[in-house]
C-alpha positions in Angstrom: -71.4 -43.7 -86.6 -70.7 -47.1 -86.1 -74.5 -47.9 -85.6 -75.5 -46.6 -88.2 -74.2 -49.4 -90.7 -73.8 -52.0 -88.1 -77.6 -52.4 -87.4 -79.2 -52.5 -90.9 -75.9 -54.7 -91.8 -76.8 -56.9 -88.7 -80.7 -56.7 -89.6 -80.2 -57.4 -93.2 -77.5 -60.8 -92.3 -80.1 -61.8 -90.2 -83.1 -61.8 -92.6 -80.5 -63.5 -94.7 -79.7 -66.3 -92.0 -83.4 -66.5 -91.0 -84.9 -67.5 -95.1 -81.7 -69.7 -95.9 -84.2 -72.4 -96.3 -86.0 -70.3 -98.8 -82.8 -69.1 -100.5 -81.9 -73.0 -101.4 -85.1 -73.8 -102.7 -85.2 -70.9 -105.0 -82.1 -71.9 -106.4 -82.7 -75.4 -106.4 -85.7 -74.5 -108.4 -87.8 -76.6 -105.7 -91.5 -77.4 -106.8 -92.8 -76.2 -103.4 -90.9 -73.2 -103.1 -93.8 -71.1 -102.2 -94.8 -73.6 -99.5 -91.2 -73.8 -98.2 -91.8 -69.7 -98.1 -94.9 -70.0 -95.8 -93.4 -72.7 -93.5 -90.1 -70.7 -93.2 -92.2 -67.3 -92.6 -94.6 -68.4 -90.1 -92.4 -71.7 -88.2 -88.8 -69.9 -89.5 -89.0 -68.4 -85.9 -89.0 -72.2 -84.1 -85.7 -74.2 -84.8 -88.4 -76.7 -85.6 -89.7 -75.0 -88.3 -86.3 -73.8 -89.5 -84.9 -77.0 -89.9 -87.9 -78.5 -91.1 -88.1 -76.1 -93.9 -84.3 -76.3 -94.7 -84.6 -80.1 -95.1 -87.9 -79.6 -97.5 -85.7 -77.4 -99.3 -82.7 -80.5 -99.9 -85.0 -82.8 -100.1 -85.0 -83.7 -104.1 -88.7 -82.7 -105.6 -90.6 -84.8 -107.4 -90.7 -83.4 -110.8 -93.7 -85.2 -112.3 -96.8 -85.4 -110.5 -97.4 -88.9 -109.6 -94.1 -90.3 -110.0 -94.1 -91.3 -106.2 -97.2 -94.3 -107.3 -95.3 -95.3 -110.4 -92.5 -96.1 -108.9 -94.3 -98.6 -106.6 
């Protein structure tokens, strides 16, 4: 009995856990959000990738294309 709802409970924290990075972005409403997604989906599995996909996700995006040469 206890199986039953511990290992789709365990299965479904853990997909939770493993696309935080993705999670943030969406409700950051992060520019890159799809490519956060990718990096997350195919790296999320490295601690690399993880944390390199959960920092993209902080990281502030650039909301007008081309602001990072105007403010040269």
């Amino acid at each position: 009995m206890f199986e039953t709802i511990f290992m789709p409970l365990t299965f479904i924290v853990g997909l939770a856990v493993y696309f935080v990075p993705t999670i943030v972005a969406g409700f950051r409403n992060h520019t890159q959000t799809v490519a956060i997604f990718a990096l997350n989906l195919f790296l999320g599995w490295s601690l690399l990738g993880w944390v390199g996909a959960l920092v993209w996700a902080l990281l502030k995006p650039n909301l007008t294309p081309g602001a990072a040469l105007r403010n040269r």
